[in-house]
C-alpha positions as CSV (number, residue, x, y, z in Angstrom):
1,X,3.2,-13.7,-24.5
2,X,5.9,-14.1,-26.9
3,X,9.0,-11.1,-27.2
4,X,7.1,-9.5,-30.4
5,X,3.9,-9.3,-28.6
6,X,6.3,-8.0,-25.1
7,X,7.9,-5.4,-27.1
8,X,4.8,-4.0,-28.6
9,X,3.1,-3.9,-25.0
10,X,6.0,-2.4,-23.7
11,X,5.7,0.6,-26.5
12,X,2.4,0.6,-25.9
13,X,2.6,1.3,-21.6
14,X,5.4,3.8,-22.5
15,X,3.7,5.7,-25.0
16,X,0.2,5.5,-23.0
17,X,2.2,6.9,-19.6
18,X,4.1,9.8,-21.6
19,X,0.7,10.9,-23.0
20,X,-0.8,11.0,-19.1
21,X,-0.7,13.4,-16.9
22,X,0.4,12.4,-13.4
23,X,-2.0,13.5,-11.2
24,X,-3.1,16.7,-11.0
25,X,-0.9,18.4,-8.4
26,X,-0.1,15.3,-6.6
27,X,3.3,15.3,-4.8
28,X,5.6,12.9,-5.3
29,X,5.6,10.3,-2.8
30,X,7.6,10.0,0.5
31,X,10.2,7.4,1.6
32,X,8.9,4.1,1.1
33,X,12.7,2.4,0.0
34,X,12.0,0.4,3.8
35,X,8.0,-0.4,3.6
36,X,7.3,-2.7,6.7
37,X,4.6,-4.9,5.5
38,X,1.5,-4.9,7.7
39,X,3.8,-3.1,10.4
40,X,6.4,-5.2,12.2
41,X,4.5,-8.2,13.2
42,X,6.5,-10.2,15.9
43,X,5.9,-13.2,18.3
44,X,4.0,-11.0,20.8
45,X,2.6,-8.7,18.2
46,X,-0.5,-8.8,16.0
47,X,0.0,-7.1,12.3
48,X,-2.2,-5.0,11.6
49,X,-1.9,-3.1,15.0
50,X,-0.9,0.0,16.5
51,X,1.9,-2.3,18.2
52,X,3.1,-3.4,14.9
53,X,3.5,0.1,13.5
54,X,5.6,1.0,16.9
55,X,7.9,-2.0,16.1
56,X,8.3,-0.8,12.4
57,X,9.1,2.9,13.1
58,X,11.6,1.6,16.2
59,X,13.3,-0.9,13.2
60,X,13.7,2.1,11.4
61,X,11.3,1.3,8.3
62,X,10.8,4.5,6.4
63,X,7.3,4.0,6.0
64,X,4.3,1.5,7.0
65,X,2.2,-1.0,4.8
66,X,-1.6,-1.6,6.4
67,X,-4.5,-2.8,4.9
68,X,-8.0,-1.1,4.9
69,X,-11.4,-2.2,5.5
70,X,-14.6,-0.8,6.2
71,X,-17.2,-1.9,9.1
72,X,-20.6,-2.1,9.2
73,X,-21.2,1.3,10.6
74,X,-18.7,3.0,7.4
75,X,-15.4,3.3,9.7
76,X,-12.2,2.8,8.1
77,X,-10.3,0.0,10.1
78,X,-6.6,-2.2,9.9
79,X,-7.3,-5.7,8.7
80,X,-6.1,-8.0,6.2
81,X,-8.2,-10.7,5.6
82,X,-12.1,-10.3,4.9
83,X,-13.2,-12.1,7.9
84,X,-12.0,-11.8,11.5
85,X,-10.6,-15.4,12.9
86,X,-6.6,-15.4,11.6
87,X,-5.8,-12.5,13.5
88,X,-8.3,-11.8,16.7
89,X,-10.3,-13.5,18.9
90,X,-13.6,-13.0,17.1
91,X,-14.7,-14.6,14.0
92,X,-16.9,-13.5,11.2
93,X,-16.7,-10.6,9.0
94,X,-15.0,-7.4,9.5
95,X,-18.4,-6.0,7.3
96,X,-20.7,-6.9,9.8
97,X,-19.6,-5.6,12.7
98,X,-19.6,-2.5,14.0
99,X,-16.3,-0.6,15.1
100,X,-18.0,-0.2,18.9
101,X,-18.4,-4.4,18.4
102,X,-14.4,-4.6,17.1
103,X,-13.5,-2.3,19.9
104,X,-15.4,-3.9,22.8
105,X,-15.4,-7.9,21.8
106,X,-12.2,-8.5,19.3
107,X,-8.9,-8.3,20.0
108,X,-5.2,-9.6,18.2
109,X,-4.6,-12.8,18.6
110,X,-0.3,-12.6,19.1
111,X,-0.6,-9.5,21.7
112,X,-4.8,-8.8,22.8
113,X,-4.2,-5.6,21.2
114,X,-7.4,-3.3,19.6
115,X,-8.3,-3.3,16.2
116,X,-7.0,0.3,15.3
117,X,-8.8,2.4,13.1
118,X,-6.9,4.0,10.1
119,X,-6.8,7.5,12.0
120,X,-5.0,5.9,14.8
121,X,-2.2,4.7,12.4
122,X,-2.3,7.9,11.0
123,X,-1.6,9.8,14.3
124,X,1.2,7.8,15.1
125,X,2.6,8.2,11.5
126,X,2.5,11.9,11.7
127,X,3.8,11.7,15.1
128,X,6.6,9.2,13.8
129,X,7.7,10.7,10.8
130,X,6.7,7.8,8.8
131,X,5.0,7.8,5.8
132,X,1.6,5.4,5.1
133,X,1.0,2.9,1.8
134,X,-2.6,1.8,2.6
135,X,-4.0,-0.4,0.5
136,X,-8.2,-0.6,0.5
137,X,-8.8,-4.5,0.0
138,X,-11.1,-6.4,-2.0
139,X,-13.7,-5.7,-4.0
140,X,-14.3,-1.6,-5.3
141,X,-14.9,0.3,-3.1
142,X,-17.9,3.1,-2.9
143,X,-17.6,6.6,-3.4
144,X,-18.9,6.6,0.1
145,X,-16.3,4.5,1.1
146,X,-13.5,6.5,-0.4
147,X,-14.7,9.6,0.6
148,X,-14.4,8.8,3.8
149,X,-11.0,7.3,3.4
150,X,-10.1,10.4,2.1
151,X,-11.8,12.7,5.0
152,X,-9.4,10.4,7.5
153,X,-6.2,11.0,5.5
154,X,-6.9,15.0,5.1
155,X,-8.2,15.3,9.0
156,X,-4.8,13.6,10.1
157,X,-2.9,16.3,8.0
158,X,-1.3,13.1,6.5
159,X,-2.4,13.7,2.3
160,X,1.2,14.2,1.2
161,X,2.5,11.2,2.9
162,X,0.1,8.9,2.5
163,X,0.0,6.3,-0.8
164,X,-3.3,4.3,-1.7
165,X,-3.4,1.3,-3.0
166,X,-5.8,-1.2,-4.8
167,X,-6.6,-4.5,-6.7
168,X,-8.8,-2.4,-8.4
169,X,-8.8,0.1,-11.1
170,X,-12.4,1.8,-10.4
171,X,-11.2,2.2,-6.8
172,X,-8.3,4.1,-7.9
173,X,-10.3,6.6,-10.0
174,X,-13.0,7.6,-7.4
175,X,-9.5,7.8,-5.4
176,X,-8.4,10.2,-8.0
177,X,-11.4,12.2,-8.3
178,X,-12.3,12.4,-4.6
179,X,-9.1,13.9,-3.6
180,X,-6.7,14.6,-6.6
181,X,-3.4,14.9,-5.9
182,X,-3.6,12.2,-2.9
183,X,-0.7,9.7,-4.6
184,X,-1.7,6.4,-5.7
185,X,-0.2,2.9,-6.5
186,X,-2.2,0.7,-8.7
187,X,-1.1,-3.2,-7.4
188,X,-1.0,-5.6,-10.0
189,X,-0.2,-9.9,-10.4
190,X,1.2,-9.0,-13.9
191,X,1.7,-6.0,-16.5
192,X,-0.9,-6.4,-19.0
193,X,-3.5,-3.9,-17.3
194,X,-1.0,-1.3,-16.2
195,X,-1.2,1.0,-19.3
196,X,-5.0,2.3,-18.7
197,X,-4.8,2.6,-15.2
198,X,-2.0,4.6,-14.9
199,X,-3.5,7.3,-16.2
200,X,-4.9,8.1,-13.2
201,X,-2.7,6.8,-10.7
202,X,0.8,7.4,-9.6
203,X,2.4,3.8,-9.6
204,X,2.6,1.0,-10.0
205,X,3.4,-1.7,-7.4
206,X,3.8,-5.6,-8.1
207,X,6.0,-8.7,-7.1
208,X,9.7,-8.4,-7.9
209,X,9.6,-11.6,-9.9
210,X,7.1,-9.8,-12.6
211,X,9.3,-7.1,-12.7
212,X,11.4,-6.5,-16.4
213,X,14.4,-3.5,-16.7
214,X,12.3,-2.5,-20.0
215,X,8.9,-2.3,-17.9
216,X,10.5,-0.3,-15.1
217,X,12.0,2.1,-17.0
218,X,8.6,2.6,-19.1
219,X,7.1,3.6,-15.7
220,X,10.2,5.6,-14.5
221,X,10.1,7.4,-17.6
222,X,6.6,8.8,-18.0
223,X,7.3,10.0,-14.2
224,X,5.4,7.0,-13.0
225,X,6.8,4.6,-9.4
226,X,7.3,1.4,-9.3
227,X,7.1,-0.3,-6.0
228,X,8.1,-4.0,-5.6
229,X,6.1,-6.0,-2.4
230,X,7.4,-9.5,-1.4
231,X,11.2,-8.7,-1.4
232,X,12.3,-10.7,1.7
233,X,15.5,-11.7,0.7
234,X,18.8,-10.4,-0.7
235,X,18.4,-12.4,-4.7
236,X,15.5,-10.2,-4.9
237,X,17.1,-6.9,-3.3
238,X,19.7,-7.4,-5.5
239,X,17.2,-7.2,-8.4
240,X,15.5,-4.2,-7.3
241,X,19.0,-2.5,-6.9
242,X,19.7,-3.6,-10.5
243,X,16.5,-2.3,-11.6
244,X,16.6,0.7,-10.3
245,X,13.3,0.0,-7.9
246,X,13.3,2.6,-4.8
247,X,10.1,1.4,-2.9
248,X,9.9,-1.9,-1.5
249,X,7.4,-3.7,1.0
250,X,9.4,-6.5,3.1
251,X,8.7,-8.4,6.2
252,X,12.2,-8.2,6.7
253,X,13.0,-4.5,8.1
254,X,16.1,-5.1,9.7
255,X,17.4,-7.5,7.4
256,X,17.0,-5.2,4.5
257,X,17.9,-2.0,5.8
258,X,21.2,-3.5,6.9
259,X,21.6,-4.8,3.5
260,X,20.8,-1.3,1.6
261,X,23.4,0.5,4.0
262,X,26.6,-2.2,3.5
């Protein structure tokens, strides 16, 4: 895009966001400066896992990433990828199993750990004092499929410290709707879509390499986050810091929390 075309998106964003609302009685979010990405994943430990989330909150991140998908039976479960071979010992598709299958026949493939459920994150999290970004991959998701989501993240007591994310914008709303005031992130590749979906969610999360001082503080300023994921190393700390970015998701826990408290 050229810098006229930049500038008039830019106005565009910040005058779309100031019109918004944020989210009816939502709560701003929690802690999420130290996001451990998929937990702490480690030699002997599978992301994605219970485990992992241990090793993040004993690293000291301030808050967990995981990633959501539904099984066969409608049971919300911790799994990256759409099929089951990268990180257990079954193969196939999370979809078409049931969570009695995941439970009895899969297991991770660093540590033989269970595929957790999104309640059992949740538990440890409010046991933990951690707060929860969980982001519901792949395509939209159901109003079925949210709700129950939602029912999780309310029965664990956890709706003011967890943050949902998604790819997609129709997610987000029936997010919204189902549960308004549960905070939101909306994750993006690149700012042109931004403006429109933010009127119903809370933030906005991308890399740190699409990220612009004039974007952020568009965001910032219509009371909106931003949330940087792929910062693993101190160039792009530095840039957040410069920024002004609070939240970021990093597979490097340690690494950066040393660096934030130099």
């Amino acid at each position: 895009m050229r810098l006229g075309g930049l500038a008039l998106a830019v106005v565009l964003l910040a005058g779309t966001l100031a019109a918004a609302p944020t989210a009816a009685g939502a709560a701003r979010p929690g802690d999420l400066r130290i996001t451990a990405h998929r937990g702490a994943p480690a030699g002997g430990v599978t992301e994605n896992t219970v485990p992992a989330m241990r090793r993040a909150v004993r690293l000291k991140a301030s808050a967990v990433e995981t990633d959501v998908r539904m099984t066969r039976d409608g049971r919300a479960v911790l799994m990256h990828d759409p099929t089951l071979q990268r990180t257990t010992t079954c193969r196939g598709r999370v979809a078409e199993r049931s969570l009695r299958s995941l439970r009895k026949h899969c297991r991770g493939e660093r540590g033989g750990e269970q595929v957790p459920t999104l309640a059992d994150v949740l538990r440890l999290a409010a046991r933990s004092r951690v707060d929860v970004l969980a982001e519901l991959k792949g395509r939209r998701w159901s109003r079925a499929e949210v709700a129950e989501v939602v029912r999780v993240i309310d029965r664990a007591g956890m709706a003011g410290r967890v943050t949902v994310m998604a790819f997609h914008p129709e997610t987000l709303r029936r997010v919204e709707v189902r549960r308004p005031g549960l905070e939101s992130t909306f994750l993006v590749r690149r700012w042109a879509p931004v403006a429109d979906v933010l009127a119903y969610a809370d933030g906005v999360t991308l890399p740190p390499a699409h990220l612009t001082r004039t974007h952020v503080a568009a965001v910032r300023a219509a009371g909106k986050e931003v949330i940087a994921r792929k910062a693993n190393n101190p160039r792009k700390w530095r840039q957040l810091k410069r920024l002004g970015v609070g939240g970021a998701i990093t597979d490097r826990v340690v690494g950066y929390r040393r660096w934030l408290h130099r």
